[in-house]
C-alpha positions as a LaTeX table, in Angstrom:
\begin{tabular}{lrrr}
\hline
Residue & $x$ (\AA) & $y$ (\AA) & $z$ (\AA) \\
\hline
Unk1 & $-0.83$ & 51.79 & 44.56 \\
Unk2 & $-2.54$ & 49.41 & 47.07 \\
Unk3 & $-4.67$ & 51.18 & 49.34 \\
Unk4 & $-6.31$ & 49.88 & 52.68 \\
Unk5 & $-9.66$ & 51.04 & 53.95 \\
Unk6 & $-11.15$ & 50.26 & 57.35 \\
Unk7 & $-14.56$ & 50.81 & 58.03 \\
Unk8 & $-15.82$ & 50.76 & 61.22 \\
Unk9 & $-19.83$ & 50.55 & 61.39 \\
Unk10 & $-22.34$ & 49.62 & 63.18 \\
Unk11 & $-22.29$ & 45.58 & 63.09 \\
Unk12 & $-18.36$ & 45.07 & 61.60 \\
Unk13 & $-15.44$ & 46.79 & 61.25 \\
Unk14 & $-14.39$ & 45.73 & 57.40 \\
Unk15 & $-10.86$ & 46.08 & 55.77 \\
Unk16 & $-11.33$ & 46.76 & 51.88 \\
Unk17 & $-7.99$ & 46.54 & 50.11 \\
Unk18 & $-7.46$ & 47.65 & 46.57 \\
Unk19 & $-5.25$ & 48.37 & 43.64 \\
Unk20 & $-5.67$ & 51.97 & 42.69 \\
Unk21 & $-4.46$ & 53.89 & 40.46 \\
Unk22 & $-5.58$ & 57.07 & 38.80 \\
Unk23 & $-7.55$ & 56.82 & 35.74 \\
Unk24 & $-8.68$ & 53.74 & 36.84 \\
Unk25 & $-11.58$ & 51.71 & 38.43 \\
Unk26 & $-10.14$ & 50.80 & 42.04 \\
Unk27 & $-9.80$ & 47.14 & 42.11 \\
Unk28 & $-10.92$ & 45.00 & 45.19 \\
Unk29 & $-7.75$ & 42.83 & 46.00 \\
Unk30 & $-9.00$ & 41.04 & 49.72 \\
Unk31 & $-12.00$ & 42.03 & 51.68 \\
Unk32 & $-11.95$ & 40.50 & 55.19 \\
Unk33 & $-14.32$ & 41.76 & 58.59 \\
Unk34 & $-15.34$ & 40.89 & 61.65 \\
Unk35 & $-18.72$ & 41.38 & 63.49 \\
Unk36 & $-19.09$ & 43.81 & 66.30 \\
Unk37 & $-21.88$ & 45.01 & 66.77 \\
Unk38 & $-21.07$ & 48.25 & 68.26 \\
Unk39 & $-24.23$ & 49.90 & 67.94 \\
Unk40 & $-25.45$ & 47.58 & 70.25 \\
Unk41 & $-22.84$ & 47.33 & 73.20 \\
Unk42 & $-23.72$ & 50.61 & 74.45 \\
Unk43 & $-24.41$ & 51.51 & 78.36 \\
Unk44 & $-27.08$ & 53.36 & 79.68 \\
Unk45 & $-25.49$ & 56.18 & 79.67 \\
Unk46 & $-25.03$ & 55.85 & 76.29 \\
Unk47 & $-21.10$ & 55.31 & 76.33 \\
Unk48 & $-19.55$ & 52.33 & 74.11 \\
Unk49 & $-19.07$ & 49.47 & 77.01 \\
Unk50 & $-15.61$ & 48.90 & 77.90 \\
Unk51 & $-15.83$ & 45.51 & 76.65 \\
Unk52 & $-16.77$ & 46.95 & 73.37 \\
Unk53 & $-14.52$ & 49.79 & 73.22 \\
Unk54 & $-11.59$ & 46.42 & 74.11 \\
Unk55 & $-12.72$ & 44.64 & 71.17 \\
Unk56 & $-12.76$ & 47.82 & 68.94 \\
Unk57 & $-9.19$ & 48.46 & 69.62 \\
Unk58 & $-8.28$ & 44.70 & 69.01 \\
Unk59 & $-10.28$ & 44.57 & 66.03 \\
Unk60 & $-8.51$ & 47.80 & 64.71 \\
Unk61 & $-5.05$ & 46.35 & 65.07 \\
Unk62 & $-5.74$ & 42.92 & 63.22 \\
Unk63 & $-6.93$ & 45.07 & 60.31 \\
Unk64 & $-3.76$ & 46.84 & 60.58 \\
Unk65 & $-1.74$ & 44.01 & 60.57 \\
Unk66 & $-3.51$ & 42.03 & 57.71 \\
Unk67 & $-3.04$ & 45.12 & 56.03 \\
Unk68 & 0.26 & 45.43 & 56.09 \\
Unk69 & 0.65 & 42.06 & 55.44 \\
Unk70 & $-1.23$ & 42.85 & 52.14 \\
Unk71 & 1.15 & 45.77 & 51.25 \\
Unk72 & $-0.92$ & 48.65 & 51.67 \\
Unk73 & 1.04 & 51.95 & 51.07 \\
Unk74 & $-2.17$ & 53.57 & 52.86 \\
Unk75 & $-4.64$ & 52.92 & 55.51 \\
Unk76 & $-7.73$ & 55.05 & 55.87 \\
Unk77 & $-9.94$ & 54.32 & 58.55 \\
Unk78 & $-12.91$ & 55.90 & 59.58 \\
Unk79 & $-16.30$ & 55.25 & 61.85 \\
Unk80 & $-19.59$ & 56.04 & 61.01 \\
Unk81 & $-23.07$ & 56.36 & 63.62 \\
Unk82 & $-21.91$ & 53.54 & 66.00 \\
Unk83 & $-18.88$ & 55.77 & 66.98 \\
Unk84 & $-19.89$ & 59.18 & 66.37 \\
Unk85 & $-22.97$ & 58.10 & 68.59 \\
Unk86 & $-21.28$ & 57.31 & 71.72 \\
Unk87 & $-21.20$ & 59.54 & 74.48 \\
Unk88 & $-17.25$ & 58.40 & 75.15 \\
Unk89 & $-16.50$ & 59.29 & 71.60 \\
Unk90 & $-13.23$ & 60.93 & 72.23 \\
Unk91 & $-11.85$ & 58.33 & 74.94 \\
Unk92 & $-12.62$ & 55.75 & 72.32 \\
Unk93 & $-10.71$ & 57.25 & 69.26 \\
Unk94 & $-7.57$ & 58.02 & 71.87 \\
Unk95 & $-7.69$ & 54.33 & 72.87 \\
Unk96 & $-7.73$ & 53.38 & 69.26 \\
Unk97 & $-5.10$ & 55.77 & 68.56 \\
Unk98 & $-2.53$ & 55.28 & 71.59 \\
Unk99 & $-2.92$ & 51.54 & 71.37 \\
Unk100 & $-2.99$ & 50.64 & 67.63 \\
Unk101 & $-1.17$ & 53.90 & 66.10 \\
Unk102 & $-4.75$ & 54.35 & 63.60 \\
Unk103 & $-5.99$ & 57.96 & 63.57 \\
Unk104 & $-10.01$ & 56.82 & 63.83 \\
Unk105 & $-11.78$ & 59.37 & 61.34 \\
Unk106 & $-15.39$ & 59.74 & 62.84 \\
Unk107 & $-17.32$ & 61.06 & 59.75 \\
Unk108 & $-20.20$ & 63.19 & 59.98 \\
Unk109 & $-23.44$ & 61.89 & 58.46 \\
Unk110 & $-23.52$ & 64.52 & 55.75 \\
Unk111 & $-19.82$ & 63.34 & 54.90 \\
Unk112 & $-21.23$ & 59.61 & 54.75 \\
Unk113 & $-23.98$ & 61.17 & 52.14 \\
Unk114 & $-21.13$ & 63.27 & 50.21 \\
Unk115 & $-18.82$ & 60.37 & 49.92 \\
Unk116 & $-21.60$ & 57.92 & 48.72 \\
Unk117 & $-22.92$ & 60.21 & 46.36 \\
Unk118 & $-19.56$ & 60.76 & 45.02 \\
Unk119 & $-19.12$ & 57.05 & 44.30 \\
Unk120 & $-22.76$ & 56.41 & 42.82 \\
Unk121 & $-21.47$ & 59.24 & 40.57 \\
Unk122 & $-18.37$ & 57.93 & 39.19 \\
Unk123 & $-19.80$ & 54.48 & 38.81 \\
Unk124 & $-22.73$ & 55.51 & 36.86 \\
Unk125 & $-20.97$ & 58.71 & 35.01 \\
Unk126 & $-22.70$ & 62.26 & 33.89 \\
Unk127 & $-25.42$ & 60.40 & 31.38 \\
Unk128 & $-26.86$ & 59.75 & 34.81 \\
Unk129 & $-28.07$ & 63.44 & 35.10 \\
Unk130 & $-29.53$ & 64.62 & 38.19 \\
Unk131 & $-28.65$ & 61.58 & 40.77 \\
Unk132 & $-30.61$ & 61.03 & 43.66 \\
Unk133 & $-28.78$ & 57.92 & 46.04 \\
Unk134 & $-29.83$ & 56.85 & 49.06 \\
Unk135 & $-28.18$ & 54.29 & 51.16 \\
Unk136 & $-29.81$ & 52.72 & 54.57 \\
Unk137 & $-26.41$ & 52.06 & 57.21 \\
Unk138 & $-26.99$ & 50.46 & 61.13 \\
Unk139 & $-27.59$ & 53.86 & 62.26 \\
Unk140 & $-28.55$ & 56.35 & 59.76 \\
Unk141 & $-29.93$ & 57.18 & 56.26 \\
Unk142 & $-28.66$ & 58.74 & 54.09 \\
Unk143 & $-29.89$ & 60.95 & 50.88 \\
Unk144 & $-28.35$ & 63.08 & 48.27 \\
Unk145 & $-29.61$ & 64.59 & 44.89 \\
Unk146 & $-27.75$ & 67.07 & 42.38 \\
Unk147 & $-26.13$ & 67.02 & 38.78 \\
Unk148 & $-22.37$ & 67.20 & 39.56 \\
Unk149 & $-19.86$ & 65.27 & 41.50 \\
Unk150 & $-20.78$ & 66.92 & 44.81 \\
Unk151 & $-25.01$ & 66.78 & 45.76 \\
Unk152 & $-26.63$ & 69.92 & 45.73 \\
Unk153 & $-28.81$ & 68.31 & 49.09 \\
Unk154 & $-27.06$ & 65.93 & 51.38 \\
Unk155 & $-29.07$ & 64.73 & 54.53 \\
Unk156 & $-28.51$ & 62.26 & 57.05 \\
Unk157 & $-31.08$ & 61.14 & 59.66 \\
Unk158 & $-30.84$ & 58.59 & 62.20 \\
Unk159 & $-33.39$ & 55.83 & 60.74 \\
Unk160 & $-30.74$ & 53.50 & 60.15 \\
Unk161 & $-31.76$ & 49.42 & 60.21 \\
Unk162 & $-30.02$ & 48.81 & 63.56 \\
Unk163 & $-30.92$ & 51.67 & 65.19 \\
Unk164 & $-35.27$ & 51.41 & 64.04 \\
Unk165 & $-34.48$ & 47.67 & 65.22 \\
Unk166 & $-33.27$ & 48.39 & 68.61 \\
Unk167 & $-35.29$ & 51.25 & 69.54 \\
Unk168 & $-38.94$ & 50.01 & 68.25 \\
Unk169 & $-39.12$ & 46.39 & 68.14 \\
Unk170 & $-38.86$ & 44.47 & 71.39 \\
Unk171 & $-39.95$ & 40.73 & 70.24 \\
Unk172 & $-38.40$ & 38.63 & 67.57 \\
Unk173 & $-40.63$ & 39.06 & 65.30 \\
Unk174 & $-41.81$ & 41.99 & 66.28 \\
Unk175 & $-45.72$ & 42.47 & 66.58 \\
Unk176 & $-48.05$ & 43.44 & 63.91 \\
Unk177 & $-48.63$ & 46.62 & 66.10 \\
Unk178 & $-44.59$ & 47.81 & 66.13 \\
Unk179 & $-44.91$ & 46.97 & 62.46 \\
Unk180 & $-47.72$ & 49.63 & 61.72 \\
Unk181 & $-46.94$ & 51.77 & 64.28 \\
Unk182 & $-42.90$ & 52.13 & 62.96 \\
Unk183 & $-44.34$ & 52.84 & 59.60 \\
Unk184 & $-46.61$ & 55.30 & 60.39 \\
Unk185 & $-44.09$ & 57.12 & 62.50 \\
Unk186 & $-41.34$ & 56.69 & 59.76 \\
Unk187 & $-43.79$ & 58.10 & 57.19 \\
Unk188 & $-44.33$ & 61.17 & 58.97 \\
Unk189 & $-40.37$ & 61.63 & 60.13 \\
Unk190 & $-39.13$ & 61.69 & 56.50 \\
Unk191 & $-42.45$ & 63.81 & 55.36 \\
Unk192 & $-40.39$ & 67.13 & 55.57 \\
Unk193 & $-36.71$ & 65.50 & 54.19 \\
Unk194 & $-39.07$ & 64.60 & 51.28 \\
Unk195 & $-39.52$ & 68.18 & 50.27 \\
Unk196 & $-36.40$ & 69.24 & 50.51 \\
Unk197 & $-35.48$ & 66.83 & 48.10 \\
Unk198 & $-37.98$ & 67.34 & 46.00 \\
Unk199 & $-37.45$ & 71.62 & 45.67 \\
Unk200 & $-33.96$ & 70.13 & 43.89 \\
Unk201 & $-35.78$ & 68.57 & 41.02 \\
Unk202 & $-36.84$ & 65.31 & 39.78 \\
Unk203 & $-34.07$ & 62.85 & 39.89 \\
Unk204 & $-32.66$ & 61.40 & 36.56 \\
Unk205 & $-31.92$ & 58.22 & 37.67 \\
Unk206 & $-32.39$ & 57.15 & 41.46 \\
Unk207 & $-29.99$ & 54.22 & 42.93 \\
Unk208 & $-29.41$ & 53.02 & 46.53 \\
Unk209 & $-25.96$ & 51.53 & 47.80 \\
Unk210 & $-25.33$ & 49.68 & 51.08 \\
Unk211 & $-25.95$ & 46.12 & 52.14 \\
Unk212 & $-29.76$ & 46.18 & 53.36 \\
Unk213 & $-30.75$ & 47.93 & 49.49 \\
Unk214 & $-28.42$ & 44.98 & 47.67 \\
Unk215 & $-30.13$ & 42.36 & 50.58 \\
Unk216 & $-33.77$ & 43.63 & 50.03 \\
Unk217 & $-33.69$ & 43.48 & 46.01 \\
Unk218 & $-31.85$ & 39.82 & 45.93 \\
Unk219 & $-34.75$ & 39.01 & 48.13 \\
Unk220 & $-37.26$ & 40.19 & 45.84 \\
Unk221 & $-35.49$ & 38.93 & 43.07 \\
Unk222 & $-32.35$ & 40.23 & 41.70 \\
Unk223 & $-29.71$ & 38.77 & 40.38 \\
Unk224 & $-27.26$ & 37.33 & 42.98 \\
Unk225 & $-23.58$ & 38.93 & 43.54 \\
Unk226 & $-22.12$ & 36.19 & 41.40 \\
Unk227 & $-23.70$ & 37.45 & 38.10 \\
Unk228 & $-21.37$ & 40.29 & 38.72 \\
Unk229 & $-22.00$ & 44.09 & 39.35 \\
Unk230 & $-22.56$ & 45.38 & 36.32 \\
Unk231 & $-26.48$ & 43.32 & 36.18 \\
Unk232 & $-29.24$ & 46.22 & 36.47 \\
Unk233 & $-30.52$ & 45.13 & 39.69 \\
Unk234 & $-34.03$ & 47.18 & 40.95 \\
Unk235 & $-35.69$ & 46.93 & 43.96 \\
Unk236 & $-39.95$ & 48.13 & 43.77 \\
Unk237 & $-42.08$ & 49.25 & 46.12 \\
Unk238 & $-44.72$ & 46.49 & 45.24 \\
Unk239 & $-41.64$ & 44.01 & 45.72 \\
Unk240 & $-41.01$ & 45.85 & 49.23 \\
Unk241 & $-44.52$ & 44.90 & 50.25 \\
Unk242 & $-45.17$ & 41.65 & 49.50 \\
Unk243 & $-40.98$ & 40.72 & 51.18 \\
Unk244 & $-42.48$ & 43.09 & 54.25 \\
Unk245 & $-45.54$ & 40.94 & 54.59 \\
Unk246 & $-43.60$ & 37.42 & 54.36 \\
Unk247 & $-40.40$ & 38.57 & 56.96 \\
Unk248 & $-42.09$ & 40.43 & 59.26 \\
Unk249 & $-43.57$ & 37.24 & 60.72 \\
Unk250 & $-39.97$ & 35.46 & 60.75 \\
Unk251 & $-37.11$ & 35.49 & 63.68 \\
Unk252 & $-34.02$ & 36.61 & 62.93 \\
Unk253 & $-32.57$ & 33.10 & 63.27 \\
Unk254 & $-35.04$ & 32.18 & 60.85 \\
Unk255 & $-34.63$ & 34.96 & 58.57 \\
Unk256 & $-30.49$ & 34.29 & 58.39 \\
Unk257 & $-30.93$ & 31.11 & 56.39 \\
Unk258 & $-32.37$ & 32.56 & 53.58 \\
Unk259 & $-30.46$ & 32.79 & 50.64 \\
Unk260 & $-28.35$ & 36.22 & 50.85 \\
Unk261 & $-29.11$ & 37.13 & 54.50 \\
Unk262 & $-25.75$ & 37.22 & 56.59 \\
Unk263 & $-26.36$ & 36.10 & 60.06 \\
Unk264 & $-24.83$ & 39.04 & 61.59 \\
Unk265 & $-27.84$ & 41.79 & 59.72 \\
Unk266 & $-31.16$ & 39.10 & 59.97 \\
Unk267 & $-32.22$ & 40.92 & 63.03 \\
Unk268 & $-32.21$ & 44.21 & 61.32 \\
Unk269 & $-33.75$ & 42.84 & 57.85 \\
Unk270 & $-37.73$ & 43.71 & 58.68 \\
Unk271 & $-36.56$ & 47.17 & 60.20 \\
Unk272 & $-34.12$ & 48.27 & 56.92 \\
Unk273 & $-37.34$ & 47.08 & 54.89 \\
Unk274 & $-39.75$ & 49.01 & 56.52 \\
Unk275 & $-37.05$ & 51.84 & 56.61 \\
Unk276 & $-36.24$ & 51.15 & 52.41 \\
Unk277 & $-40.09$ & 51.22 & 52.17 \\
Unk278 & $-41.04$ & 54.67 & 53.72 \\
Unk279 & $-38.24$ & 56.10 & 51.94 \\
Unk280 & $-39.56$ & 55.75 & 48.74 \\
Unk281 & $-43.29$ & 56.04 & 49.53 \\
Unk282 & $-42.10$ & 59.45 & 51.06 \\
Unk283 & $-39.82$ & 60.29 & 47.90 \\
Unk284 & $-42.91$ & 58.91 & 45.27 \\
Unk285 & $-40.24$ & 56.40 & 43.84 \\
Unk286 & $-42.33$ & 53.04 & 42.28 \\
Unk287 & $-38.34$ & 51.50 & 42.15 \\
Unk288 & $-35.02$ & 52.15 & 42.40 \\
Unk289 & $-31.63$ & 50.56 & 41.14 \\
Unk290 & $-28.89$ & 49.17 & 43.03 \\
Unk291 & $-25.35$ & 50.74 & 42.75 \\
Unk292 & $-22.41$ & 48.64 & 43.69 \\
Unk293 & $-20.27$ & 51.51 & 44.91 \\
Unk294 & $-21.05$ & 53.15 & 48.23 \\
Unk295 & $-19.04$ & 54.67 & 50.83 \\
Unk296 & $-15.77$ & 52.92 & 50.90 \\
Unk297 & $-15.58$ & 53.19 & 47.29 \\
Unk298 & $-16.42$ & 56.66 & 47.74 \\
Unk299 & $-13.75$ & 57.45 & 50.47 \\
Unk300 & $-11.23$ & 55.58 & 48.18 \\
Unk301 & $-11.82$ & 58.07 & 45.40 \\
Unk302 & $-11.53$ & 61.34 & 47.29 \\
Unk303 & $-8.26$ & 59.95 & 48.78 \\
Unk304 & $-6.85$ & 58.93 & 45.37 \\
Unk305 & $-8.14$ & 62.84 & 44.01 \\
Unk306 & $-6.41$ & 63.84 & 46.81 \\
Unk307 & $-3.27$ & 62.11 & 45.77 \\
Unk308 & $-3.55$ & 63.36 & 41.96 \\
Unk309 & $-0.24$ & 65.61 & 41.09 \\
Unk310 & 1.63 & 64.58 & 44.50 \\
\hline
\end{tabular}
């Protein structure tokens, strides 16, 4: 069964297609996206621009073409903080709906930490024990901890890397002050999400997914993608601080031409680090590994348990 899944974040709206089949490991069979940036084509008023909501709705129905064109039985599409966000949240999903013929899915941000959770699980199996994952998006972080398929805690908070970018930092760089400041505040936000997680038990084994965690440790020196994704990749809190100290004094321009920095997340990079960083100063984590599945994989297995005996 080939299934299609478009996600719809903050910076791109990504088509995933893959070869599923129960039993099995879905297989990635084309990846394609395009850059948006959503998140930061709102209005005052907080509404998703009209331009922005226009480009949305074209973006949609390329994915739904190329998708078709790629034989995909199924198409699952869903939005994340950039669209649950936005004051015109229901005029945007009708456009998308009337003028493409995709049902948007706006998930909440305890589904985003559910779904994630659920694919750090099945990649990493039960010998993981208790599993804490944590994944940094454009808008929001997310955490969950627990010993099954399902967390026991699921959280979601809106410190995502876009979001801390937009709404703290207003050079490129930004200052030494904004720096200090953004930690300090960040350190005393996730001060009480800290001990909830922490009243569920020490963690087992604790992994982040998303693209700022896999950007952060190839920066501090993991292997690259092309060693493959089965490479134990970490990512340290002493790593965190000496990458903080050397970024936080580049431009985003700058910052895009190092090696595994797209163009379309550099301005975000020093904000998801300081946001990675806080996280697990505030959870007592010295490191953390790096999971290759995260929520599209995660959104491709509930669909496919779904499926199981139809």
């Amino acid at each position: 069964m080939r299934l299609g899944v478009l996600d719809v974040g903050s910076n791109t709206v990504h088509l995933l297609v893959v070869d599923a089949h129960r039993g099995a490991h879905p297989m990635p069979a084309s990846s394609r996206r395009s850059v948006l940036r959503l998140a930061e084509r709102l209005t005052g008023a907080g509404d998703l621009s009209a331009e922005g909501v226009d480009d949305l709705v074209s973006s949609v129905a390329d994915a739904k073409k190329s998708a078709a064109k790629l034989g995909c039985e199924d198409l699952m599409a869903f939005a994340t903080s950039a669209v649950r966000d936005c004051g015109n949240v229901t005029d945007v999903l009708a456009r998308v709906r009337d003028e493409t013929g995709v049902e948007l899915k706006v998930l909440t941000g305890k589904d985003e930490a559910k779904l994630t959770f659920l694919a750090a699980r099945r990649w990493l199996g039960w010998s993981a024990g208790r599993l804490l994952v944590l994944d940094i998006g454009g808008g929001s972080l997310e955490l969950g901890i627990g010993i099954d398929e399902a967390p026991d805690y699921a959280k979601s908070v809106p410190f995502g890397a876009g979001r801390i970018s937009r709404e703290r930092f207003a050079g490129d760089p930004p200052t030494r002050t904004e720096i200090t400041e953004t930690s300090a505040w960040l350190a005393d936000q996730l001060a009480p999400v800290a001990r909830k997680v922490a009243k569920h038990g020490d963690p087992d084994r604790v992994v982040a997914t998303s693209k700022t965690f896999r950007t952060l440790a190839r920066l501090t020196g993991a292997a690259p993608s092309t060693a493959g994704p089965r490479v134990r990749r970490v990512l340290t809190q002493a790593g965190l601080r000496q990458l903080i100290a050397f970024v936080s004094r580049m431009s985003a321009a700058d910052l895009a031409e190092l090696e595994g920095v797209s163009a379309s997340r550099a301005h975000q990079l020093v904000a998801g680090a300081l946001v990675a960083q806080a996280t697990l100063h505030a959870l007592d984590l010295p490191e953390l590994e790096i999971c290759p599945w995260a929520l599209r994989e995660g959104v491709i297995l509930r669909r496919l348990d779904q499926a199981d005996g139809e």
